[in-house]
C-alpha positions in Angstrom: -32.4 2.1 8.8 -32.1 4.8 6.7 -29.3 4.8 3.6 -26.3 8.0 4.1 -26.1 9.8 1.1 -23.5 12.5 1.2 -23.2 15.5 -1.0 -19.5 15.3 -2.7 -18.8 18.5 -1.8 -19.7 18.2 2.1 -17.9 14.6 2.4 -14.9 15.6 4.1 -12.2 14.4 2.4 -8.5 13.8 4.3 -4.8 13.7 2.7 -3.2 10.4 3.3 0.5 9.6 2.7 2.0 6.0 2.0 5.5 5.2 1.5 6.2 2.3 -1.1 9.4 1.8 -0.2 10.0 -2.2 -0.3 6.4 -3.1 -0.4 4.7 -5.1 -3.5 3.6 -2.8 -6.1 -0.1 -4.7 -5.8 -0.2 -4.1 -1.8 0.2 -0.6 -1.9 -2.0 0.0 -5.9 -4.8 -2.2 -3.4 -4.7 -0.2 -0.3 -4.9 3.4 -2.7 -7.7 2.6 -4.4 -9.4 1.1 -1.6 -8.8 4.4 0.2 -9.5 6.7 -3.2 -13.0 5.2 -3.5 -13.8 5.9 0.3 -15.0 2.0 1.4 -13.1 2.9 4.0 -15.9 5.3 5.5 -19.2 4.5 6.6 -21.1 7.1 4.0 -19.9 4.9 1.2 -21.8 5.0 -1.7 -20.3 3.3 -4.8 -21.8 6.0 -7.3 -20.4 9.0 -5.2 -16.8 10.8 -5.0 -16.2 10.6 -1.1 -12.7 9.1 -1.1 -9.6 10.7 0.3 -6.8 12.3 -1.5 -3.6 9.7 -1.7 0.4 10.7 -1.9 2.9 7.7 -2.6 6.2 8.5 -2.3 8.9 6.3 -2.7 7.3 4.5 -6.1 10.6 3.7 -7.9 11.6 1.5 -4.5 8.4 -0.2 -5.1 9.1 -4.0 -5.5 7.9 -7.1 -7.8 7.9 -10.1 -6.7 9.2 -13.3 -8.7 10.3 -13.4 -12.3 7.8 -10.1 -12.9 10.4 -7.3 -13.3 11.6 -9.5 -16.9 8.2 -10.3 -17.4 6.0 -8.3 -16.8 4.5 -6.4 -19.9 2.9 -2.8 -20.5 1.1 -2.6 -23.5 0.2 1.2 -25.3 -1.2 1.5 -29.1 0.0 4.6 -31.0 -2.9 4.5 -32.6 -1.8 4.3 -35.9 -1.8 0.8 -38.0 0.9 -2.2 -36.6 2.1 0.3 -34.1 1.5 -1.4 -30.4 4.6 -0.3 -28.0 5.4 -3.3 -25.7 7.5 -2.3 -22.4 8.7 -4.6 -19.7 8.6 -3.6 -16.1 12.3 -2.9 -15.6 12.2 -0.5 -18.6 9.3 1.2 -17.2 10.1 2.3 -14.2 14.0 3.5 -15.9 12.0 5.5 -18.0 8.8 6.9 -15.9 9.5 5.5 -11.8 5.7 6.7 -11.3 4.1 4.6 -13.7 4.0 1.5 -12.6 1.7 2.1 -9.6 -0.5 4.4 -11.6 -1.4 1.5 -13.3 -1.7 -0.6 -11.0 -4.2 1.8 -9.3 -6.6 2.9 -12.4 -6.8 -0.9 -13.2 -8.4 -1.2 -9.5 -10.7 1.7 -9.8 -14.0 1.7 -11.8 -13.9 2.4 -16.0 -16.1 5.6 -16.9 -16.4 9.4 -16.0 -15.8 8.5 -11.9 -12.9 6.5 -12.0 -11.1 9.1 -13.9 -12.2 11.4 -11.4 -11.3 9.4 -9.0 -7.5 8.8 -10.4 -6.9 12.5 -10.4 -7.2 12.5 -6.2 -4.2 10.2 -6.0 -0.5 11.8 -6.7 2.7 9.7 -7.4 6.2 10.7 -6.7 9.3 8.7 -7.4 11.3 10.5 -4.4 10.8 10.5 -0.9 10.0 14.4 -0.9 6.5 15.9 -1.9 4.8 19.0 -2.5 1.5 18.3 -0.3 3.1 19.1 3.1 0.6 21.9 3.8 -2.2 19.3 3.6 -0.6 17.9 6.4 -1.2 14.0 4.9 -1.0 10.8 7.7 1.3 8.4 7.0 -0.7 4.8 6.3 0.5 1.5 6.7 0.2 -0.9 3.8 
């Protein structure tokens, strides 16, 4: 059997649209990146950009589960000397509703030159409304 190898820009590439209203944070980060990196397709290659584009809407209504919303801990360095920023979960999402998942997501995708790529095909929005209607994205399921 011969190996599929697609050329990037002859993959065709869908919009998908999931709504993370009341589902885990992890559940829905897991089913994006699953999706972004194209294992859902049968040319999957994991060296190639094949994936579909992602919309979540609804990520401020995302949920934790347990005692993670308290403790739960986002970590950023300034970059200068002693100067490592510390933000719970709760604080996060007051301040940037997107974030959360975002994270969640590029932890999930591969470090280097693709998984950046790959990050830019998936767009966040706090709201239930979203500017990607004339892609005409399917609603998944998580």
């Amino acid at each position: 059997m011969k190996t599929l190898f697609v050329k990037p820009h002859e993959a065709p590439r869908a919009w998908f649209v999931i709504d993370a209203a009341d589902k885990p944070v992890g559940r829905v980060a897991a089913k994006a990146a699953y999706m972004l990196r194209g294992k859902h397709k049968v040319t999957y290659a994991p060296h190639q950009e094949i994936g579909d584009f992602i919309v979540i809407i609804n990520a401020e209504k995302a949920i934790m589960t347990g005692n993670k919303p308290e403790g739960k801990i986002y970590y950023h360095h300034t970059g200068f000397v002693g100067h490592l920023q510390a933000l719970s979960y709760n604080k996060l999402l007051a301040r940037h509703p997107e974030d959360p998942i975002t994270f969640a997501i590029k932890g999930m995708l591969p470090k280097g030159p693709l998984g950046r790529k790959l990050l830019t095909n998936v767009k966040v929005y706090a709201g239930s409304t979203h500017p990607h209607a004339a892609q005409n994205p399917q609603a998944v399921e998580v």
